[in-house]
Biopython code that builds the backbone (N, CA, C, O; Angstrom):
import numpy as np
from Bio.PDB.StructureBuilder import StructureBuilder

atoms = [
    (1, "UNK", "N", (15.293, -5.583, 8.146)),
    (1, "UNK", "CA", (15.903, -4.866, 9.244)),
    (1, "UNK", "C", (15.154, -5.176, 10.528)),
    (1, "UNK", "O", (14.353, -4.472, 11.142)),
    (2, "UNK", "N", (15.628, -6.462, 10.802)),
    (2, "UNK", "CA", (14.971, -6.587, 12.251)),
    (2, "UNK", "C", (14.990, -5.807, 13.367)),
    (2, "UNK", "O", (14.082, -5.543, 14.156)),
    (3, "UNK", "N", (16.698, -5.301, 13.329)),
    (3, "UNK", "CA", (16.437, -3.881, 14.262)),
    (3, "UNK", "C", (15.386, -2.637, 14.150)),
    (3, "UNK", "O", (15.574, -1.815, 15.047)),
    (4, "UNK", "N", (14.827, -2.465, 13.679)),
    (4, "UNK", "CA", (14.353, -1.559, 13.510)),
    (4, "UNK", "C", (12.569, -1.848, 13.739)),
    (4, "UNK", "O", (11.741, -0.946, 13.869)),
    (5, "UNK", "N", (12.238, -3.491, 13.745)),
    (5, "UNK", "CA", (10.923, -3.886, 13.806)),
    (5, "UNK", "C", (11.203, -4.191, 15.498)),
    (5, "UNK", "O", (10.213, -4.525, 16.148)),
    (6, "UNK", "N", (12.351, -4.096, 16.120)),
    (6, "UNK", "CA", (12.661, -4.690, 17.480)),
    (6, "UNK", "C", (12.100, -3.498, 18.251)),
    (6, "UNK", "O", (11.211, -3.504, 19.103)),
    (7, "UNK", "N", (13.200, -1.906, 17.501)),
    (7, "UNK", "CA", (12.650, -0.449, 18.599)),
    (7, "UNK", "C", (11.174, -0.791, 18.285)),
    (7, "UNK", "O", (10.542, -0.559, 19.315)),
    (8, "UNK", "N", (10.517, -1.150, 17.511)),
    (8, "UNK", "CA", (9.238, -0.450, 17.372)),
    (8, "UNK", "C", (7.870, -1.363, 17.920)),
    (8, "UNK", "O", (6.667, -1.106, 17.949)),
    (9, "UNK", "N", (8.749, -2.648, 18.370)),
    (9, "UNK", "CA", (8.114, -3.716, 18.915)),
    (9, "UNK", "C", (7.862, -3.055, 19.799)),
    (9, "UNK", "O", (6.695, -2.860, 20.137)),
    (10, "UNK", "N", (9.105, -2.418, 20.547)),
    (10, "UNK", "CA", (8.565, -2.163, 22.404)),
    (10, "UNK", "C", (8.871, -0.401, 22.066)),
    (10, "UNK", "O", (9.956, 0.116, 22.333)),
    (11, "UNK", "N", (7.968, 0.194, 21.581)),
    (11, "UNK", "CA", (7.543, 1.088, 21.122)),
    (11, "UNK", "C", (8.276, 2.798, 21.444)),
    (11, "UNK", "O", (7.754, 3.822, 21.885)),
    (12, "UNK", "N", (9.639, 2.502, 21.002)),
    (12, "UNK", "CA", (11.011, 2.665, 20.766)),
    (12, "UNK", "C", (10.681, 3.596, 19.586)),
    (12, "UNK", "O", (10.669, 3.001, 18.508)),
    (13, "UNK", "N", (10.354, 5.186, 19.515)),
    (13, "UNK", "CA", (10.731, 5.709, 17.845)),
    (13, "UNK", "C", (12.010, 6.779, 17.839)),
    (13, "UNK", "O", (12.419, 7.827, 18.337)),
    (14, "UNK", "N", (12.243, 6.005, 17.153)),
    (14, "UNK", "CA", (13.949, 6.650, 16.694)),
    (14, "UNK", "C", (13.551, 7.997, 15.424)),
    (14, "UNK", "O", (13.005, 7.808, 14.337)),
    (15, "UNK", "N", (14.039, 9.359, 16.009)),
    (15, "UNK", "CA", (13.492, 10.325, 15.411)),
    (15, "UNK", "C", (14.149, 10.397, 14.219)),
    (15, "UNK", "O", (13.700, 10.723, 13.121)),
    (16, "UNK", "N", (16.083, 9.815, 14.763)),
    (16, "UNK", "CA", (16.590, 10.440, 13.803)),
    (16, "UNK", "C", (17.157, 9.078, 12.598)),
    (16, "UNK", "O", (18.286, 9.071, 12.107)),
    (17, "UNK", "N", (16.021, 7.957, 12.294)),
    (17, "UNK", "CA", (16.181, 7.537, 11.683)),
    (17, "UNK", "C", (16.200, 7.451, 10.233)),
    (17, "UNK", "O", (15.219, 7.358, 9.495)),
    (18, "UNK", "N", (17.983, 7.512, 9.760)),
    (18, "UNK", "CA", (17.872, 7.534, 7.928)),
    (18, "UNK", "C", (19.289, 7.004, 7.904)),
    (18, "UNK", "O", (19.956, 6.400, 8.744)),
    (19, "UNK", "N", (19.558, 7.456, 6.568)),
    (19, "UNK", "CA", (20.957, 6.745, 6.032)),
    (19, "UNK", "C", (21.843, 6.796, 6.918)),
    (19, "UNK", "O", (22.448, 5.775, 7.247)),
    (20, "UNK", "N", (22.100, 8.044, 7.501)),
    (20, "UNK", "CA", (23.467, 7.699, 7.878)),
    (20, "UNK", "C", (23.277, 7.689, 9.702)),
    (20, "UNK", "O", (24.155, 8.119, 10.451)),
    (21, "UNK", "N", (22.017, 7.135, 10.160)),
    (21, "UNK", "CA", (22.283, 6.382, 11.289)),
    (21, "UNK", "C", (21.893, 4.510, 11.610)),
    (21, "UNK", "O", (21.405, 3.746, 12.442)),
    (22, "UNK", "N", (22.393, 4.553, 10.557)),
    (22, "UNK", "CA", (22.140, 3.066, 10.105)),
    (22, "UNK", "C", (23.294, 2.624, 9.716)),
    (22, "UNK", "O", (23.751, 3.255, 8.762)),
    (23, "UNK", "N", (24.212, 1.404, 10.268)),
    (23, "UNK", "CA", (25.422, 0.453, 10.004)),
    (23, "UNK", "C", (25.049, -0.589, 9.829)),
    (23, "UNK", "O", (24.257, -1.190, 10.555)),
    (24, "UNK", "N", (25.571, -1.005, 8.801)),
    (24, "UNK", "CA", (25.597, -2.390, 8.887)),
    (24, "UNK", "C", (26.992, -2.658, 8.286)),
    (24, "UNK", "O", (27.649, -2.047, 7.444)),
    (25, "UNK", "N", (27.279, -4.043, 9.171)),
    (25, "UNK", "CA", (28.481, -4.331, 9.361)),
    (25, "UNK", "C", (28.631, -5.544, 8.406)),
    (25, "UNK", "O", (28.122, -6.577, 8.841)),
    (26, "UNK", "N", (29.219, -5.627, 7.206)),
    (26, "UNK", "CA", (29.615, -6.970, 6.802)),
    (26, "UNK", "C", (31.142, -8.039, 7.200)),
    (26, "UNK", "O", (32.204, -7.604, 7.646)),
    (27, "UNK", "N", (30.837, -9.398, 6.897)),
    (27, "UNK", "CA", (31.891, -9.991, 7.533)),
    (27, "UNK", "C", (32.112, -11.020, 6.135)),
    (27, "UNK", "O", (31.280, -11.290, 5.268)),
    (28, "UNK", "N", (33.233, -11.381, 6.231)),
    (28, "UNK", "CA", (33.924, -12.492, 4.969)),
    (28, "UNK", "C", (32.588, -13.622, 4.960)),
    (28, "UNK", "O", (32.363, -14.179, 3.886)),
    (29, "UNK", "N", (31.607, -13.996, 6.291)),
    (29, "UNK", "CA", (30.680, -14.918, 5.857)),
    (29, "UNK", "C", (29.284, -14.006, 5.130)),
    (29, "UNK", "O", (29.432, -13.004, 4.430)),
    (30, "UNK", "N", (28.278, -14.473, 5.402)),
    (30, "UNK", "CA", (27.034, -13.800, 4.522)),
    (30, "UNK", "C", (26.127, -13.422, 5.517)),
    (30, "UNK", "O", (24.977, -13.062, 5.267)),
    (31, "UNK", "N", (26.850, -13.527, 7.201)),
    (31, "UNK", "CA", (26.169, -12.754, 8.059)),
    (31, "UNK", "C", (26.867, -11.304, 7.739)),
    (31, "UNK", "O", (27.919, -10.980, 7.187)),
    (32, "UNK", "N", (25.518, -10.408, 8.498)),
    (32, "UNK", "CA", (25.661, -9.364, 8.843)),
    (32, "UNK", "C", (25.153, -9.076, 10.160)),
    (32, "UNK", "O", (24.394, -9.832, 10.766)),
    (33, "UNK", "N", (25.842, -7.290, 10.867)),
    (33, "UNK", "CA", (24.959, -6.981, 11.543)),
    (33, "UNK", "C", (24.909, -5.610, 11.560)),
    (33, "UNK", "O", (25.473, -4.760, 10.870)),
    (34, "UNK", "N", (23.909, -5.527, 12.732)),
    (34, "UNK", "CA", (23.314, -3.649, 12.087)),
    (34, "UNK", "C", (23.466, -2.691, 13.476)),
    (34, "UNK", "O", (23.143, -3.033, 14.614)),
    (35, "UNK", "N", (23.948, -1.620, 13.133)),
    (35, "UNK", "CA", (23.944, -1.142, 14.150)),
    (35, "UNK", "C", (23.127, 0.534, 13.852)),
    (35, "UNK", "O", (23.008, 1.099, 12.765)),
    (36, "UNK", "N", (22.618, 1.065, 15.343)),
    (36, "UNK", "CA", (21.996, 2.317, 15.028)),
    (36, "UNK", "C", (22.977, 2.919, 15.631)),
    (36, "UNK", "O", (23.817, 2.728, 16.510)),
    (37, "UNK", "N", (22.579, 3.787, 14.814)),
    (37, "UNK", "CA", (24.032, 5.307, 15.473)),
    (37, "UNK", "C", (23.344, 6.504, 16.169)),
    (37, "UNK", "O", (22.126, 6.441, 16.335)),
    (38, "UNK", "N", (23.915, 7.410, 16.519)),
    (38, "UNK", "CA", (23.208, 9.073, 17.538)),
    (38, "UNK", "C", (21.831, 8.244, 17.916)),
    (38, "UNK", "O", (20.797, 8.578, 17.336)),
    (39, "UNK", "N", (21.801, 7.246, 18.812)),
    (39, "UNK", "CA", (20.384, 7.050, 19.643)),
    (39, "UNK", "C", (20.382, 7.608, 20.424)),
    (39, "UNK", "O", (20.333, 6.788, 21.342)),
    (40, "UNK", "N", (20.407, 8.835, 20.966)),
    (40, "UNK", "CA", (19.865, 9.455, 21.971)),
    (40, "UNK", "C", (18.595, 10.123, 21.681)),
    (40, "UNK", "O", (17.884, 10.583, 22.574)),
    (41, "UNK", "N", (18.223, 10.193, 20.078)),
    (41, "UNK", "CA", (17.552, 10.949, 19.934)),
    (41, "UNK", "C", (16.377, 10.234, 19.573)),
    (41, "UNK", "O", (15.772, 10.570, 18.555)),
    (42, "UNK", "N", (15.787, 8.845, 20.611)),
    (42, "UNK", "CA", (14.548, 8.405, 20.838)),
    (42, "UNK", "C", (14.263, 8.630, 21.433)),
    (42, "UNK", "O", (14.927, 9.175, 22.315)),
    (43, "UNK", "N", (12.371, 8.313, 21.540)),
    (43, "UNK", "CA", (11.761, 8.581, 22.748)),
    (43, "UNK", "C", (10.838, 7.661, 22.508)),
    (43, "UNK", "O", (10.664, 7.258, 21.358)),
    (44, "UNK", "N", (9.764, 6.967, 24.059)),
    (44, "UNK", "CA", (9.030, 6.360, 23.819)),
    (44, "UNK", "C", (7.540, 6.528, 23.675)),
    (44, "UNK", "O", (6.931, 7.099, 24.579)),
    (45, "UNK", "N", (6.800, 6.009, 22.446)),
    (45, "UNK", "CA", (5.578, 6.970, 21.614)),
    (45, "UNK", "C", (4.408, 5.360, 22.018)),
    (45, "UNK", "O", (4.906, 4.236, 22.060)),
    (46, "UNK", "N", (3.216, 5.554, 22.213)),
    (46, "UNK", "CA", (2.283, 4.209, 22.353)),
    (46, "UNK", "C", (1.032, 4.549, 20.688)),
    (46, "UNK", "O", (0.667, 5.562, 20.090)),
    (47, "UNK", "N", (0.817, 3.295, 20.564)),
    (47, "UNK", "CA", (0.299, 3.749, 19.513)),
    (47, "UNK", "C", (1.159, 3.036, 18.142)),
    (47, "UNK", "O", (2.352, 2.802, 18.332)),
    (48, "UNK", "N", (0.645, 2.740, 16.961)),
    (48, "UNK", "CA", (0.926, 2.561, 15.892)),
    (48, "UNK", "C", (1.274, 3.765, 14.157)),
    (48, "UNK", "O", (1.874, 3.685, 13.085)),
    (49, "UNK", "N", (0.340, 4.825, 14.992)),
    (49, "UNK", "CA", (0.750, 5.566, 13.188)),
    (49, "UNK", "C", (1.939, 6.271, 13.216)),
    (49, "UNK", "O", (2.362, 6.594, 12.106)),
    (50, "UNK", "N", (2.822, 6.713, 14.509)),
    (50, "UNK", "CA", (3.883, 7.328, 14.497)),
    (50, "UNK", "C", (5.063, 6.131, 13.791)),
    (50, "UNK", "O", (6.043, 6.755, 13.384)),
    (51, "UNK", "N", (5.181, 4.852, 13.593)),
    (51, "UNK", "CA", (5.848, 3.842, 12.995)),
    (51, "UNK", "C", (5.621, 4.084, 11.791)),
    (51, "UNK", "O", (6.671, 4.264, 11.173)),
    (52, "UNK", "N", (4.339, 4.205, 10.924)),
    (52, "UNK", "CA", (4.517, 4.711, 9.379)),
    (52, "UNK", "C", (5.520, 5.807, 9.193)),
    (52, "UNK", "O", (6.462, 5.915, 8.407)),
    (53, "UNK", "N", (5.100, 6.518, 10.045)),
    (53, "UNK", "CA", (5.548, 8.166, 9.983)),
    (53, "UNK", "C", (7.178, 8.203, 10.004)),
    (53, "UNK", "O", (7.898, 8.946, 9.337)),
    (54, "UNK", "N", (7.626, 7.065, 11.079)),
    (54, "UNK", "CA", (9.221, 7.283, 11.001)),
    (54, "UNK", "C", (9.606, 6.404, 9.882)),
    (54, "UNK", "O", (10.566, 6.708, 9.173)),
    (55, "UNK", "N", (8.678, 4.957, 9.605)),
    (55, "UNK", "CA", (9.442, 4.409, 8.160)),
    (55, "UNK", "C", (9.179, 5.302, 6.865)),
    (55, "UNK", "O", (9.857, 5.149, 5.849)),
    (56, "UNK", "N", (8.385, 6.035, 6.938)),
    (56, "UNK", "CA", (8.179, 6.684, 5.963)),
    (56, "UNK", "C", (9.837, 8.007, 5.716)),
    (56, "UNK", "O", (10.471, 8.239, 4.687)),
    (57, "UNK", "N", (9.972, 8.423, 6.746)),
    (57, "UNK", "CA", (11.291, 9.027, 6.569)),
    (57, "UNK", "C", (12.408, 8.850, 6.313)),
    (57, "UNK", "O", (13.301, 9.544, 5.829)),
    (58, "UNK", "N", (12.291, 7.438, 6.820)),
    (58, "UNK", "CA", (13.884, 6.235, 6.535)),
    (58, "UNK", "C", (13.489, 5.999, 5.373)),
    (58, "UNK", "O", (14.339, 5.416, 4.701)),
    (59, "UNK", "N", (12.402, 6.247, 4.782)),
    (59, "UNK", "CA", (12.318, 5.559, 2.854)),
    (59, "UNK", "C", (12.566, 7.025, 2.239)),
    (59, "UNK", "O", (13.598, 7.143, 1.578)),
    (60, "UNK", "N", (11.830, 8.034, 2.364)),
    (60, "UNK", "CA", (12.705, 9.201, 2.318)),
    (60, "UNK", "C", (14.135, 8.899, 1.568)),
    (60, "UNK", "O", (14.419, 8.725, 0.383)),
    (61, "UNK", "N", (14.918, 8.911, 2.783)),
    (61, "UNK", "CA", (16.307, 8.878, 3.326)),
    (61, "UNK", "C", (16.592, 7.749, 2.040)),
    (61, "UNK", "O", (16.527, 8.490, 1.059)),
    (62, "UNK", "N", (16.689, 7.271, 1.861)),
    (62, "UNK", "CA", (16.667, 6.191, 1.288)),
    (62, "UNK", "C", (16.802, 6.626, -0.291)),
    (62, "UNK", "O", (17.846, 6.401, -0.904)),
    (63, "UNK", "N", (15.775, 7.206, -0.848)),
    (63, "UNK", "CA", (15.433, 7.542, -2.326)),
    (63, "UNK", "C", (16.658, 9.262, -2.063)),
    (63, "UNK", "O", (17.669, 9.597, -2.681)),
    (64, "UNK", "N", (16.027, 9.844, -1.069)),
    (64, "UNK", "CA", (17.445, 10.709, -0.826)),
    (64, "UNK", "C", (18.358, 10.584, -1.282)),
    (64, "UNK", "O", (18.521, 10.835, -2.476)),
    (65, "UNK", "N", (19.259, 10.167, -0.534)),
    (65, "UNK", "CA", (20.812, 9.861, -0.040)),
    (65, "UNK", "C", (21.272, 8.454, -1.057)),
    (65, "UNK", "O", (22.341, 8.524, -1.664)),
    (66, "UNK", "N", (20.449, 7.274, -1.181)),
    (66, "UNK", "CA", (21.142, 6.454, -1.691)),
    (66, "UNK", "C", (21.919, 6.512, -3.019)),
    (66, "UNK", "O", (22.945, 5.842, -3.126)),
    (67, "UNK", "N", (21.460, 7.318, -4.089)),
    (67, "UNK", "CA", (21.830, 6.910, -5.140)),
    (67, "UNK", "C", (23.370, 8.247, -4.616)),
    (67, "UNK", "O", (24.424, 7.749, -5.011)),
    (68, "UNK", "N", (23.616, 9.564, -3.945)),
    (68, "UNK", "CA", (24.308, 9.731, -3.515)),
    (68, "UNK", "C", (25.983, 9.341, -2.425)),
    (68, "UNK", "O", (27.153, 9.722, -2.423)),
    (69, "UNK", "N", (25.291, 8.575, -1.796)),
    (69, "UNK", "CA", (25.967, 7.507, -1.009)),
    (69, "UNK", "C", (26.641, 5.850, -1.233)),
    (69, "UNK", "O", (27.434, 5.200, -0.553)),
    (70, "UNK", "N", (25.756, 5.485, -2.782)),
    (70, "UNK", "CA", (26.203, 4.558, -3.540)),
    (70, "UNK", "C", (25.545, 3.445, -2.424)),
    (70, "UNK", "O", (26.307, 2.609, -1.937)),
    (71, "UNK", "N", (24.276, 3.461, -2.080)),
    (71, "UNK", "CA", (23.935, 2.019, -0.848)),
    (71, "UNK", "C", (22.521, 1.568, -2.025)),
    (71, "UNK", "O", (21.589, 1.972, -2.720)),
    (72, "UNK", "N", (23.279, 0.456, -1.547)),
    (72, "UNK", "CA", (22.238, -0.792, -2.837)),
    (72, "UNK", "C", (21.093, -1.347, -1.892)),
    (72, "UNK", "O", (21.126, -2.250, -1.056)),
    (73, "UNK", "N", (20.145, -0.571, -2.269)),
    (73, "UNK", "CA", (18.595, -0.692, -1.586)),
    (73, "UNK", "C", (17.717, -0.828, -2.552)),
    (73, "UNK", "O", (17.551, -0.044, -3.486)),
    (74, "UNK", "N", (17.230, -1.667, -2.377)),
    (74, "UNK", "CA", (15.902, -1.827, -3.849)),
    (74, "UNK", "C", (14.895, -1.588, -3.000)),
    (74, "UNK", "O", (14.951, -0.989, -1.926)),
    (75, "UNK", "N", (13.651, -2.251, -3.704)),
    (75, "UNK", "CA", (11.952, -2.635, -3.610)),
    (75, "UNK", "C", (11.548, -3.621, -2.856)),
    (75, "UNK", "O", (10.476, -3.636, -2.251)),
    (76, "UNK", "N", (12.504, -4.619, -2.850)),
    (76, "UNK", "CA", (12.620, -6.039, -2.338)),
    (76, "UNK", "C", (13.032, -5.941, -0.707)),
    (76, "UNK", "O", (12.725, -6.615, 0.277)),
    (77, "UNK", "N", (13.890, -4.748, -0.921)),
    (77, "UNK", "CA", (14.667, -4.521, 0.676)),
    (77, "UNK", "C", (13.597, -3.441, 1.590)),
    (77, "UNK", "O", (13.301, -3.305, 2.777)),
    (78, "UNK", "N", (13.252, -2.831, 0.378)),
    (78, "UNK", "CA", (11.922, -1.876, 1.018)),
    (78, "UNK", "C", (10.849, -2.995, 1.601)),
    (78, "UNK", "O", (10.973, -3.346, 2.775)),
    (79, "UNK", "N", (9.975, -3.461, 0.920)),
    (79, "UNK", "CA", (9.529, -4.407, 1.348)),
    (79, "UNK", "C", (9.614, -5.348, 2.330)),
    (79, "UNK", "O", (8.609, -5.912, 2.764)),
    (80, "UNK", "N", (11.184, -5.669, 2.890)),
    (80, "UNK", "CA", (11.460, -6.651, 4.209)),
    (80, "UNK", "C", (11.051, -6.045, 5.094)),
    (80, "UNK", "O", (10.358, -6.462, 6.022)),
    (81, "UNK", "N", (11.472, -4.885, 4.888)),
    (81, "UNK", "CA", (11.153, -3.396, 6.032)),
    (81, "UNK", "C", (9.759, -3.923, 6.877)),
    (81, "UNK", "O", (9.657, -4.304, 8.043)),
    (82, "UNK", "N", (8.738, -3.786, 5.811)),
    (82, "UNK", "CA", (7.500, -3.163, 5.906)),
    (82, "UNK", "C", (6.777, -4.475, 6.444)),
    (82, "UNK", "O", (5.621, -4.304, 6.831)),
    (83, "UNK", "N", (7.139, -5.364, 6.495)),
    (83, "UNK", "CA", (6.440, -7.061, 6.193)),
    (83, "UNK", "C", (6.210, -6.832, 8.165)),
    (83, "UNK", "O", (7.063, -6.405, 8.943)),
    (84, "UNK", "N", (5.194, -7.159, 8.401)),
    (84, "UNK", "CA", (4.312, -7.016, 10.064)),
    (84, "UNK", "C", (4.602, -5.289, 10.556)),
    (84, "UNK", "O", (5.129, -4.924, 11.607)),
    (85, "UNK", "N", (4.085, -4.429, 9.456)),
    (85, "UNK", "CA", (4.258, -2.980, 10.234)),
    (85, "UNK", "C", (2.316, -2.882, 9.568)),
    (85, "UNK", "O", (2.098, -3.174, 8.392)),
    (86, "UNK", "N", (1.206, -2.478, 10.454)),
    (86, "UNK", "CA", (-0.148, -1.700, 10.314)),
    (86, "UNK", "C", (0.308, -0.854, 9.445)),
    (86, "UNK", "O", (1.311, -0.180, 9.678)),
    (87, "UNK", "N", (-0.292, -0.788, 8.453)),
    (87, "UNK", "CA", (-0.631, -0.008, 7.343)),
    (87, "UNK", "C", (-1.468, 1.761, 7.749)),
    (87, "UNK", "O", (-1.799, 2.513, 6.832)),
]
sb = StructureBuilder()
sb.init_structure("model")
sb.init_model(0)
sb.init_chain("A")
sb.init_seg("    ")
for serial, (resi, resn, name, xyz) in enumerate(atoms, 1):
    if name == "N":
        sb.init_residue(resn, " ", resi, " ")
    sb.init_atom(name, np.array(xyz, "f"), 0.0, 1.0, " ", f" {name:<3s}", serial, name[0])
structure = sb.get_structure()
């Protein structure tokens, strides 16, 4: 989810990030794209541990909602997430 390493590049935290403000759009090819939904409800934070703190809620959201919502998220997809986020 490059969007989501993009808000946090320029230090962008999206409060109300989880399942269902997250789109992604598929197309007949094997692109996709992603869209965030209700963004009004960022603000801008300096600093690195508030980024655990919000991926940590979108993984939440995730073990939440998915097996509810039927969205095919593994370990592997967790992982893309996380790949250049400070520990």
């Amino acid at each position: 989810m490059r969007l989501i390493h993009q808000l946090h590049d320029r230090q962008i935290c999206y409060t109300n990030l989880n399942t269902h403000t997250i789109l992604v759009q598929h197309f007949v090819t094997p692109e996709q794209k992603y869209w965030i939904l209700d963004f009004d409800k960022c603000t801008e934070k300096s600093g690195n541990s508030w980024k655990v703190q919000n991926l940590t809620k979108l993984h939440r959201s995730f073990n939440k909602k998915g097996n509810k919502l039927a969205i095919q998220f593994t370990q592997p997809d967790w992982n893309e997430i996380l790949v250049g986020y400070p520990k």
